[in-house]
Structures are given as C-alpha cells and as structure tokens.
Residue, then its C-alpha position, 0 to 999 in steps of 0.5 A: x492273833x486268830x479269833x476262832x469262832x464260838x464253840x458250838x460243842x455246847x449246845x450239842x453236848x446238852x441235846x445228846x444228854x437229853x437224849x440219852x436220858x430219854x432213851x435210857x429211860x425207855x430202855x429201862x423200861x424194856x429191858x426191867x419190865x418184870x415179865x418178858x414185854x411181849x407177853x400181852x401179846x405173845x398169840x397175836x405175834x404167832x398168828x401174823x408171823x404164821x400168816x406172813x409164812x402162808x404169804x411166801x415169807x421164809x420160815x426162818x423168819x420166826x419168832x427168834x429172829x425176829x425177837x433178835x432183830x429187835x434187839x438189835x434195832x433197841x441197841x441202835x440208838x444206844x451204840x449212836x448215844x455213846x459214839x456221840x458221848x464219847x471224844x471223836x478220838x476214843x470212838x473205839x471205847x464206845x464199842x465196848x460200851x454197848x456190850x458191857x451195858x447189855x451184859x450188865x442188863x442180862x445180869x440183873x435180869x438173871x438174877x433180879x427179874x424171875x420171869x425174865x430169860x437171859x440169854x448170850x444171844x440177847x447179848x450178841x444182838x445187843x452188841x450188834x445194834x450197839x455197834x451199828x450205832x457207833x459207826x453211824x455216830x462216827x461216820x456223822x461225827x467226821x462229816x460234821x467235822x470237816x464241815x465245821x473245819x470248811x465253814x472255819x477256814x472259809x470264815x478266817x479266809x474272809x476274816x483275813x481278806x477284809x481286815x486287809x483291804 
C-alpha cells in the first residue's frame, strides 16, 4: 500500500480564484466603464503617438494598433485565469472560453452602454490575448506537473529504500 503525498491542488486552486476575482473586477471596471476608458486622455495619446512617428517609429503603429495591442494584452491574463481554472485535460475548452467572454462583453456594450463602440475586431484582439494566456497556462501546468511527478517518485523511491533497510 502507497501513501502519496498531500495534495497541494488546494491551496493552488484558492489563490487562482483570488485571482481570478481580482482581475475580474478589474476587467469589469474596463470594459463597463460608461464611456470609452481613454477619453480623459484622448489628446495626450495623439500628441505622444504623433511624437513617436517624428522619432522614426512606423506609421501604422497608430491609434488602432495600439488600442488592439491593448486588448489583446487585457485578455492575456483572462486566457492564463481559465487555462489555470479548467482540468489540464480539458485546456481546449478554455480556448473557447476568452471568445465567449469577450463577445459576451461587446454585447452588453452594444447594447447597455451608449458611448461605448463595439467592434468584432475588439473580439478578435480579445480571443488573441485570451489565447495566449491558455497556452502559457498550459505550458506551465505540464512543467509543474512533471515536476511534481519527479519530487513524487523520487519521495516514494526513498520512502521504499529506507522502510527496507
């Protein structure tokens, strides 16, 4: 009969769901905000994306870009929340999950918030950044995993060599 080791998957699954709460609270602070969350500062963004084109940087890094690249950095961490939330074997399930929640966003922004603009390119960049954040999710999960399957076998393997002795 083999005792395993405790489970640590406990402790592991409560800081997930503070964090998850936490940048769920963030992200709904972002995305419900009742006008577009850069308005306040709509003319400086122009001046210093004007003054980065005079330094040399190309022109297509404009306004769109860069609010894309942003979205795409926002639904990072959501992608990396679900790929961590989700049982290693069902990962492709978290893939879906970014889309749908930005699309569920750009729905009650459509229809909820008036000055907001919903776009299927804000759902594009979503799903993007959410994708990139299951992938790293996952990537860690398997290396966390076979080393906790190691630090296992190597404990039973001494286990079994000195309850022998």
């Amino acid at each position: 009969m083999s005792q395993r080791l405790p489970s640590t998957s406990g402790p592991r699954h409560a800081i997930i769901a503070m964090m998850a709460v936490g940048y769920g609270i963030f992200l709904a602070f972002v995305v419900f905000w009742p006008s577009p969350i850069d308005a306040p500062v709509q003319g400086l963004l122009e001046r210093a994306i004007s003054e980065l084109h005079e330094r040399g940087v190309p022109t297509f890094v404009d306004y769109e870009f860069i609010e894309s690249f942003m979205n795409v950095l926002l639904f990072v961490p959501v992608g990396f929340l679900f790929g961590l939330m989700v049982p290693l074997r069902w990962w492709p399930v978290a893939l879906l999950l970014g889309p749908a929640l930005s699309a569920g966003i750009e729905l009650a922004q459509r229809y909820v918030l008036d000055e907001r603009v919903s776009t299927v390119n804000d759902v594009i960049a979503n799903s993007i950044g959410a994708t990139f954040g299951v992938l790293f999710a996952v990537v860690i999960r398997a290396i966390v995993r076979a080393r906790d399957e190691k630090v296992i076998e190597r404990y039973e393997a001494l286990r079994g060599a000195t309850i022998s002795d």
